[in-house]
N, C-alpha and C positions, 0 to 999 in steps of 0.2 A: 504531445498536445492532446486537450480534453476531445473528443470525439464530434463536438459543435463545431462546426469551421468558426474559425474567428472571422469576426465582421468586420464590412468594408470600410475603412476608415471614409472612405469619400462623403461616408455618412456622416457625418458628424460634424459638430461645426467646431469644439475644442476636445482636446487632450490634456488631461489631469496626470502628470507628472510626480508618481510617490516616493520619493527618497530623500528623507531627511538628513541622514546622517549616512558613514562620517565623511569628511574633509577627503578622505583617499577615494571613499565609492563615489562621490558626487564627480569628481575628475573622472570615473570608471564610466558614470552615466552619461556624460556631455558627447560625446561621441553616437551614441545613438541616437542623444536627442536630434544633435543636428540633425542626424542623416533623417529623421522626421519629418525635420523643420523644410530642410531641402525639395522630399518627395511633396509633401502635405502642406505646401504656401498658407492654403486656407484656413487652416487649423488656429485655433486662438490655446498656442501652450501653457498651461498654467504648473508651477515646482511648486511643491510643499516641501519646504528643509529647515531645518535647524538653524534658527536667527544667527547664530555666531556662523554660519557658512554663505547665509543672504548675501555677502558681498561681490561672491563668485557669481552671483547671479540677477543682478541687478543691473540693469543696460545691457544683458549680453543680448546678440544677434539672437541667438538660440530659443530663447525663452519671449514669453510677451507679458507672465503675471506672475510675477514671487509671490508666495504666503507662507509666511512664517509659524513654524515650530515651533512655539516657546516649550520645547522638552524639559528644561532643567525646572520649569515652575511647575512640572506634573508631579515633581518626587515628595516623597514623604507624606505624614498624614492627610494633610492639605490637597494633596496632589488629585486626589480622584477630584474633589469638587471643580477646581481649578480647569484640569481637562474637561469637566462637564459642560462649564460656562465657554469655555474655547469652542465646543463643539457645536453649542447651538449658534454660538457667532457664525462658525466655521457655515454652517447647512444652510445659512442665509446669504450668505455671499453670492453678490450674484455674478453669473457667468453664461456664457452662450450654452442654448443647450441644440441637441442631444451633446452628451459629452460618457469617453470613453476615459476610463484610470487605468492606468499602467504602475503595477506595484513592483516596482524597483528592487526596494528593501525586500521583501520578504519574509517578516516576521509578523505576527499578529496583531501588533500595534498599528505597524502599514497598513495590514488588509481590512483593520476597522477603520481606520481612518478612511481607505479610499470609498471603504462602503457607507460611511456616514455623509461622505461627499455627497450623494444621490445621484452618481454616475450611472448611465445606463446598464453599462458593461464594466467590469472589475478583469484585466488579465496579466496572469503573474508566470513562477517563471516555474518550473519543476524542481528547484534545489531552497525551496520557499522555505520556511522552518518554523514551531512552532505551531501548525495546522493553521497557517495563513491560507495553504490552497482550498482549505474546505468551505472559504470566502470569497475564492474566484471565480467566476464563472468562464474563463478558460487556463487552460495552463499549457506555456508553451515549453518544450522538450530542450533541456539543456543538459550538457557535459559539466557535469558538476567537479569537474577535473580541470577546465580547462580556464583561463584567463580570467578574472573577472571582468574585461571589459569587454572582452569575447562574449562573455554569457548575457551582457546587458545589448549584446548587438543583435542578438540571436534571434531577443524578442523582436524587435524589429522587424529583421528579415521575416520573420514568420507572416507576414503582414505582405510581405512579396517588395521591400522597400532593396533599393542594392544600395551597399554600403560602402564602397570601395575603400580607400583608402582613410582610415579611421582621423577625423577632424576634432580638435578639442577648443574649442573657442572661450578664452579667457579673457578678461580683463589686460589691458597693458599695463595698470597699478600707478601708483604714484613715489616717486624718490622719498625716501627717509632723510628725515636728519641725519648726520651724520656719516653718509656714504660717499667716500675718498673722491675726490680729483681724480684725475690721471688714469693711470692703469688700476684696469677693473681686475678687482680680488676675485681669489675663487671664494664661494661662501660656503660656507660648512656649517652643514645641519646634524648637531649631533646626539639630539636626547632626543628619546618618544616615552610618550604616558605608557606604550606598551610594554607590560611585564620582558626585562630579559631584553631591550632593543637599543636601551643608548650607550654609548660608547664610555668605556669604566675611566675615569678618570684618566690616570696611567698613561695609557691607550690615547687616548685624547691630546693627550699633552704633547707623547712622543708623536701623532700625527702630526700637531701644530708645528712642533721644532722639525718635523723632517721635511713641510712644506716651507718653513723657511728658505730667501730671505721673500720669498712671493707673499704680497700681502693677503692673506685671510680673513673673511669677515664671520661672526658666529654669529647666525639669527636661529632663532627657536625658544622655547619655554624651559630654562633649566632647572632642576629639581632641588635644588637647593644644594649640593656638589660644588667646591670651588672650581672655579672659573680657570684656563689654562694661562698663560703669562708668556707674551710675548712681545718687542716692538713690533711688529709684523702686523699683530693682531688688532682686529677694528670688532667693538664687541656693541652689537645691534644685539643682541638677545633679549627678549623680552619689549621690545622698542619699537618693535613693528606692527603694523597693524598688516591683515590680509592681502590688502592690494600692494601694500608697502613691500611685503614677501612675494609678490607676484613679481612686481617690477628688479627687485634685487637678484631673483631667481636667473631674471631674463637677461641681467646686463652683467651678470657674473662671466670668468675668463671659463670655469666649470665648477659644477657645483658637486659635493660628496653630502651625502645622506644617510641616515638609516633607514630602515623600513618604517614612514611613513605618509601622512596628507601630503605636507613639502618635499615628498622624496618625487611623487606623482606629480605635484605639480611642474615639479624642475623637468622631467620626462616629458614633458610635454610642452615645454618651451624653451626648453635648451638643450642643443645636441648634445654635448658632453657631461652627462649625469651621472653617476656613479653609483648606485645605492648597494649598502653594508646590511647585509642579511646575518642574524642567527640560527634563529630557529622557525620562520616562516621561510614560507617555499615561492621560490622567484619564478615559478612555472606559471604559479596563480596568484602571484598579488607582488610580482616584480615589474620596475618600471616596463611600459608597454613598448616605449619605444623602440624603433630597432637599432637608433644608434648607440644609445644609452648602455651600461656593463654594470654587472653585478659583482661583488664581491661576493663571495660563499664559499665552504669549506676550504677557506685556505687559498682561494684561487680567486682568480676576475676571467669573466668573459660573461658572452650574451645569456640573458634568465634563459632562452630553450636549451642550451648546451650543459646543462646538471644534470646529472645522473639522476635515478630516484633516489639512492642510496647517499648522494651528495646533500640531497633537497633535504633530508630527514636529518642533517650532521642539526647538532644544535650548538658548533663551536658558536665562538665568539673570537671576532680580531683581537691579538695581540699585540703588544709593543711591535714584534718583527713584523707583523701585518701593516701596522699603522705605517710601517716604512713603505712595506712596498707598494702599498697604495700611494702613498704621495708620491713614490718613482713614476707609477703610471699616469697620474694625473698630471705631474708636469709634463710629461712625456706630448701628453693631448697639446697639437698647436693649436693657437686662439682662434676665436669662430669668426669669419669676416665679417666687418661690420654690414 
């Protein structure tokens, strides 16, 4: 931590809240913010995130002022002017003052942002990147090892807030079309934009036929990849909106994942998660929860239980994988209603 004691929040009448992006950190944040919200009644919280993740935070308990990111209208030639006109929008807004920023993200975008804000105080985290901390006026000491949502709690505590048992307050979402009668599927999530993360065809397919004859629902963004083929299969991909993914997460039998936003969201609202790691490490960006299990190097059990040595494999599940994952997932009896 910077050698300033951080100041008293009692001071203040709101909390500027900076983390846009993405869809997994935002789930990583909620957690702290509650524990905020909890200690600090008084506080009027205001999130600054990425328009396409607004919906996570919109009526939540947690929160009292979304403001939208429009990030993707920054890029390209256009893009400086665009942020410029956003910004002076942005510094007009009005809001309670004194008010304190809490930079999330950690990158130089965040730290001008929250300093464009005209926040009294700007304080971030020690694993900042980009020379964001040379824009905060405190910096609290984190394990750049350990959890990410550990590390968004840490800030917190530094504040002297207790955090007990980690809270992630969602949305209950709304039913999609097209989601079965009867017995609830397990849903399977299985592509991410992440380089090296979705499941290769193949792999996919043989998952789907070994989770046969239990019905399967596939929700996510697929890459243009044929689709797997089965009667079994109920195929939402692409069909869902955010809260639609919330609510399907929740009333699934268990949901299997890859490493991503949906992997965190299911972890946190359904005991029986499962998420498929390659080449990121479950130590620090694997479902948080504790009931939830990881696939990784060939094996399933809880993200702390990897070696270092296991965390660093950069396999990827195989056909034989895809089995024994569906062994284990039907193995999970259904969660009571």
């Amino acid at each position: 931590m910077s050698a300033a004691p951080l100041p008293d929040l009692a001071g203040f009448r709101s909390a500027l809240i900076v983390k846009p992006s993405s869809l997994g950190d935002i789930i990583h944040t909620l957690p702290a913010v509650q524990a905020l919200r909890s200690a600090h009644p008084h506080l009027h919280i205001r999130w600054l995130a990425n328009t396409e993740w607004t919906p996570l935070l919109n009526d939540n308990p947690a929160v009292d002022e979304v403001i939208e990111f429009p990030r993707k209208t920054f890029r390209g030639p256009a893009g400086l002017a665009a942020f410029a006109t956003w910004a002076s929008h942005w510094r007009r807004l009005p809001r309670p003052q004194p008010e304190i920023a809490l930079d999330f993200q950690g990158l130089l975008r965040s730290a001008v942002v929250a300093r464009l804000s005209g926040a009294c105080s700007v304080v971030g985290l020690s694993d900042s990147r980009e020379g964001a901390r040379l824009l905060h006026d405190h910096v609290v000491s984190v394990d750049a090892g350990a959890h990410a949502l550990n590390r968004n709690l840490a800030l917190v505590r530094a504040f002297g807030i207790e955090t007990g048992e980690p809270a992630t307050p969602l949305p209950e979402g709304s039913r999609p079309d097209g989601w079965p009668a009867g017995e609830s599927p397990i849903v399977l999530h299985p592509w991410s934009r992440g380089c090296g993360k979705s499941l290769a065809p193949d792999v996919l397919q043989a998952l789907c036929n070994a989770l046969a004859p239990a019905p399967v629902a596939l929700v996510g963004m697929p890459g243009g990849e044929p689709l797997p083929s089965g009667a079994h299969l109920i195929n939402l991909s692409g069909r869902t909106s955010l809260p639609e993914l919330v609510w399907c997460l929740r009333q699934a039998r268990a949901v299997i994942s890859v490493d991503s936003g949906p992997m965190h969201i299911a972890a946190a609202v359904h005991p029986h998660t499962l998420g498929l790691h390659t080449w990121s490490d479950p130590r620090q960006v694997g479902p948080h929860a504790a009931s939830a299990r990881v696939w990784k190097a060939g094996r399933i059990a809880a993200r702390s239980d990897f070696s270092p040595s296991e965390c660093a494999s950069l396999q990827a599940p195989g056909v034989n994988d895809a089995r024994r994952i569906a062994e284990f997932v039907l193995a999970w009896p259904e969660p009571r209603a």
